[in-house]
C-alpha positions as CSV (number, residue, x, y, z in Angstrom):
1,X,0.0,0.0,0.0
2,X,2.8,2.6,-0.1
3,X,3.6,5.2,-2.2
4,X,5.5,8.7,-1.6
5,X,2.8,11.2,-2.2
6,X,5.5,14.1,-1.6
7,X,8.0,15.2,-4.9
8,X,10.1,16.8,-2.7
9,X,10.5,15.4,0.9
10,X,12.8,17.5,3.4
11,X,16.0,16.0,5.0
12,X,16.0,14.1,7.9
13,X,18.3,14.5,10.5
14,X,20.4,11.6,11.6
15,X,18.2,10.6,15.0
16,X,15.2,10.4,12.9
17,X,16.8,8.4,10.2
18,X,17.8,5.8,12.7
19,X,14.2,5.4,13.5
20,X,13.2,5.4,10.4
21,X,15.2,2.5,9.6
22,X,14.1,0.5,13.0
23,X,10.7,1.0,12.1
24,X,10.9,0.0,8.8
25,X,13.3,-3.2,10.1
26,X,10.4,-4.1,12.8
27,X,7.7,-3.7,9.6
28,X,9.6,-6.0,7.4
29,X,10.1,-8.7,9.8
30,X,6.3,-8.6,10.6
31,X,5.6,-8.8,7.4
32,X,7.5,-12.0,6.7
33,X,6.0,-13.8,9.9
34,X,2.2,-13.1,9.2
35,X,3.0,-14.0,5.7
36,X,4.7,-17.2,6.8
37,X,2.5,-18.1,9.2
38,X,-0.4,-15.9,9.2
39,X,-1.4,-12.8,10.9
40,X,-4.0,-13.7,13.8
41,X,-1.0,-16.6,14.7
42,X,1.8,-14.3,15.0
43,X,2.9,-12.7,18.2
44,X,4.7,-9.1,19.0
45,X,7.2,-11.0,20.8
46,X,7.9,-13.6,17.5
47,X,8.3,-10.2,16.0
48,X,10.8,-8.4,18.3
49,X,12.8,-11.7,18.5
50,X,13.2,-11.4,14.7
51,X,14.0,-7.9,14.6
52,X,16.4,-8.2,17.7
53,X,14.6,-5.4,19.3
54,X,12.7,-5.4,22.6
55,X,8.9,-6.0,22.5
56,X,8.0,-2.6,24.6
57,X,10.0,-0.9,21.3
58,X,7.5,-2.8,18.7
59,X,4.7,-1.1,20.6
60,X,6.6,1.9,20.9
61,X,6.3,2.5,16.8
62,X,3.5,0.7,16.2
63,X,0.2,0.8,18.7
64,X,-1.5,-1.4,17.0
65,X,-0.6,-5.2,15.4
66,X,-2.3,-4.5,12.2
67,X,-0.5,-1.2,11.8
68,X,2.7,-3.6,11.5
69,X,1.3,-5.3,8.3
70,X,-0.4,-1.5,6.9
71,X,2.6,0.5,7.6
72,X,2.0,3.4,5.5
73,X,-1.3,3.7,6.1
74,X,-1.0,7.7,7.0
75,X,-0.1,8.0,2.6
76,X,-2.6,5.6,1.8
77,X,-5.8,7.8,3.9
78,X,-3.9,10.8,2.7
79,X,-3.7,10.1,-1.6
80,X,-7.1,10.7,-2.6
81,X,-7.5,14.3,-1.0
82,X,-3.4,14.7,-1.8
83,X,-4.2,14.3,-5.5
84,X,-6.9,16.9,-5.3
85,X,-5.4,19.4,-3.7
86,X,-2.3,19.3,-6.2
87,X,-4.6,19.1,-9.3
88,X,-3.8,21.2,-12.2
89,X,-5.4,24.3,-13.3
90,X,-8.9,24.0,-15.0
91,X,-8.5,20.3,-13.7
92,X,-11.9,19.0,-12.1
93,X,-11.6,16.6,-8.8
94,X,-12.7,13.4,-11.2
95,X,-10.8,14.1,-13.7
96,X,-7.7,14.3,-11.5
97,X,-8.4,10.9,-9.7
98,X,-9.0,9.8,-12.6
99,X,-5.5,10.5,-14.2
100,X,-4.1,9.6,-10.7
101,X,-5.6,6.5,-10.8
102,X,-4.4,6.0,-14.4
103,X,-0.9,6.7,-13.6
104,X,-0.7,4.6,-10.7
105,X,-2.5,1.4,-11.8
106,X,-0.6,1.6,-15.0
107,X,3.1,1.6,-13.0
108,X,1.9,-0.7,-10.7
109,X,1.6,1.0,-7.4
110,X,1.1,-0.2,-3.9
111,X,-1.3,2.7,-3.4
112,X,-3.9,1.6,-6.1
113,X,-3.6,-1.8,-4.8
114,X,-0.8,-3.5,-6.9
115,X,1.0,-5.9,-3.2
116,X,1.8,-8.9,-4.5
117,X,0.0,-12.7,-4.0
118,X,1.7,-13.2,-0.3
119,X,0.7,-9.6,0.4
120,X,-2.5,-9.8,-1.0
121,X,-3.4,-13.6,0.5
122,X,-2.3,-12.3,4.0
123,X,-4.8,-9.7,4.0
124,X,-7.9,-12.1,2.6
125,X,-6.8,-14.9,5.4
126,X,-7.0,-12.5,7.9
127,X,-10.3,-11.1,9.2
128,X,-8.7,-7.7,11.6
129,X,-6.0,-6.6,8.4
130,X,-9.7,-7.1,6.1
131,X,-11.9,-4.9,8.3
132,X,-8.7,-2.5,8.9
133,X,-8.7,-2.0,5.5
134,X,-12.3,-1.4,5.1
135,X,-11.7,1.8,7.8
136,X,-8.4,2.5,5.8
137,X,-10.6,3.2,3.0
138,X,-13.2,4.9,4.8
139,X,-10.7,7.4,6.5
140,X,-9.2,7.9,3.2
141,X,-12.9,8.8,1.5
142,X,-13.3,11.1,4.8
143,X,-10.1,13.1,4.0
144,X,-11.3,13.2,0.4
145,X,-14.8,14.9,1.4
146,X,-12.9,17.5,3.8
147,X,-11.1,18.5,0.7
148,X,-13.3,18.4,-1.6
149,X,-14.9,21.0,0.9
150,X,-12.6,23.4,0.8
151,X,-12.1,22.7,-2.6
152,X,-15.8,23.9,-3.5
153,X,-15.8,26.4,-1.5
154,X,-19.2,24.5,0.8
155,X,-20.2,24.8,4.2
156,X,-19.7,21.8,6.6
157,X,-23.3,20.9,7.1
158,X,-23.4,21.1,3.0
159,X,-24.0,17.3,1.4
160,X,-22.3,17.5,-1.6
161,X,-18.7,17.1,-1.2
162,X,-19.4,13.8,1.4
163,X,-21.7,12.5,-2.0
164,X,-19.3,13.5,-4.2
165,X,-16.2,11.9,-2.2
166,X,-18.6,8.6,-1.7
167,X,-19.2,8.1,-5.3
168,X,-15.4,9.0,-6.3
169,X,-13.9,6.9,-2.8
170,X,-16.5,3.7,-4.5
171,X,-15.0,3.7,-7.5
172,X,-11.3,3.6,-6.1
173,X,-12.3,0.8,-3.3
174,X,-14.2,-1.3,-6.1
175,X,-10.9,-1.1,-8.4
176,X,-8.6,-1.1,-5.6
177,X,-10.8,-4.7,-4.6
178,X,-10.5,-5.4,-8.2
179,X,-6.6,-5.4,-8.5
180,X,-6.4,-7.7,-5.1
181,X,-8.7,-10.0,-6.6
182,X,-6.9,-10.7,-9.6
183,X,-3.6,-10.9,-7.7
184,X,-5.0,-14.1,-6.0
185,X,-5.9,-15.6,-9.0
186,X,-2.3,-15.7,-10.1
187,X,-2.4,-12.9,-13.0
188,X,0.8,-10.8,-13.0
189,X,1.4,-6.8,-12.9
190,X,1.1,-6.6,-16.6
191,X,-1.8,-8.2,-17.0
192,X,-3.8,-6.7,-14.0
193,X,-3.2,-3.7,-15.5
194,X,-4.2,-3.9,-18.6
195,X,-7.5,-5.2,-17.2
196,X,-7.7,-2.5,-14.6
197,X,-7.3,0.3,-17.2
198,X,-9.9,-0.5,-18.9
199,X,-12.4,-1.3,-16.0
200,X,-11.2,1.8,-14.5
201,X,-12.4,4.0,-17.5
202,X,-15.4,2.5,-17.8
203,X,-15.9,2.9,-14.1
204,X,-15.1,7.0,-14.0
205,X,-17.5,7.3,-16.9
206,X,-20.1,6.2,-14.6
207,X,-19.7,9.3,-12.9
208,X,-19.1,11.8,-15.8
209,X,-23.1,13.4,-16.2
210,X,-22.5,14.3,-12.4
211,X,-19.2,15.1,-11.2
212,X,-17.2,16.2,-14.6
213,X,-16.9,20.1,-13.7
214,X,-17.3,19.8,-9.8
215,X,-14.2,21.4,-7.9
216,X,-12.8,22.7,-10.9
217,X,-9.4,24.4,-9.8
């Protein structure tokens, strides 16, 4: 599920690197353990043994289990309302997910649901990462309706940006559901791809008559 959502990120100093690097080191070792031997069965202390790290400093980084699996959850809830808020000028809000989306499924990205069979067969085996995901996505079309907000310039108690970012956030979980499906039924990259690209056009059409010149920039 990652992907840098920033062009340009500042430098880090040296402390912050070092945790970077344990967290990341505590992640990958997670990773391979629920993949290996599923999710529900693993333990935090399986984990800290493998990352040669205390078990107090795997809950220091990460409060919860799942959040060891989802690790860069924070992009993923943040790339929907990212992408609108960097959209170009006379861009609308669907037609800049819908390039987005286009770029991303066509390179592959974590972020439109490209993870790989073990990835992606962890996830369906276990129930919590399955309904974490489900909030992952619902936190991410939350963020998307703030912005889109702002964007049109609405009130809070206005309707339309949460309809607009439900329609548009539906379309991203049913292709983003879409991608893991075909993952565990063997396809490769390529070939998912080319699939998804065209679902994925026929999918934003759905919402052209509506949505086409909403939050223009």
């Amino acid at each position: 599920m990652a992907t840098d959502i920033s062009s340009s990120a500042p430098p880090i100093g040296l402390r912050e690197a070092k945790k970077q690097e344990t967290r990341q080191l505590i992640s990958d070792h997670a990773t391979r353990l629920f993949i290996a031997q599923g999710f529900e069965q693993t333990t935090i202390a399986e984990i800290a043994a493998a990352a040669r790290v205390a078990k107090k400093t795997v809950t220091n980084y990460f409060s919860r289990k799942e959040d060891l699996a989802l690790d860069h959850q924070d992009v993923f809830v943040a790339s929907l309302a990212h992408t609108l808020t960097t959209r170009r000028s006379g861009e609308s809000a669907l037609a800049a997910l819908r390039r987005a989306f286009v770029d991303a499924a066509a390179a592959a990205e974590p972020v439109a649901g490209f993870s790989g069979p073990a990835f992606a067969r962890m996830i369906a085996d276990s129930p919590t990462l399955s309904t974490r995901l489900r909030d992952l996505h619902d936190l991410r079309e939350a963020a998307l309706a703030d912005a889109l907000t702002e964007a049109a310039g609405a009130t809070r108690d206005d309707i339309t940006p949460r309809a607009a970012a439900a329609l548009l956030g539906a379309v991203h979980r049913t292709l983003f559901q879409r991608i893991q499906e075909l993952t565990l039924a063997g396809q490769d990259n390529a070939r998912i791809s080319a699939t998804v690209l065209a679902e994925a056009h026929k999918a934003f059409d759905l919402l052209e008559p509506s949505l086409a010149d909403y939050a223009t920039a």
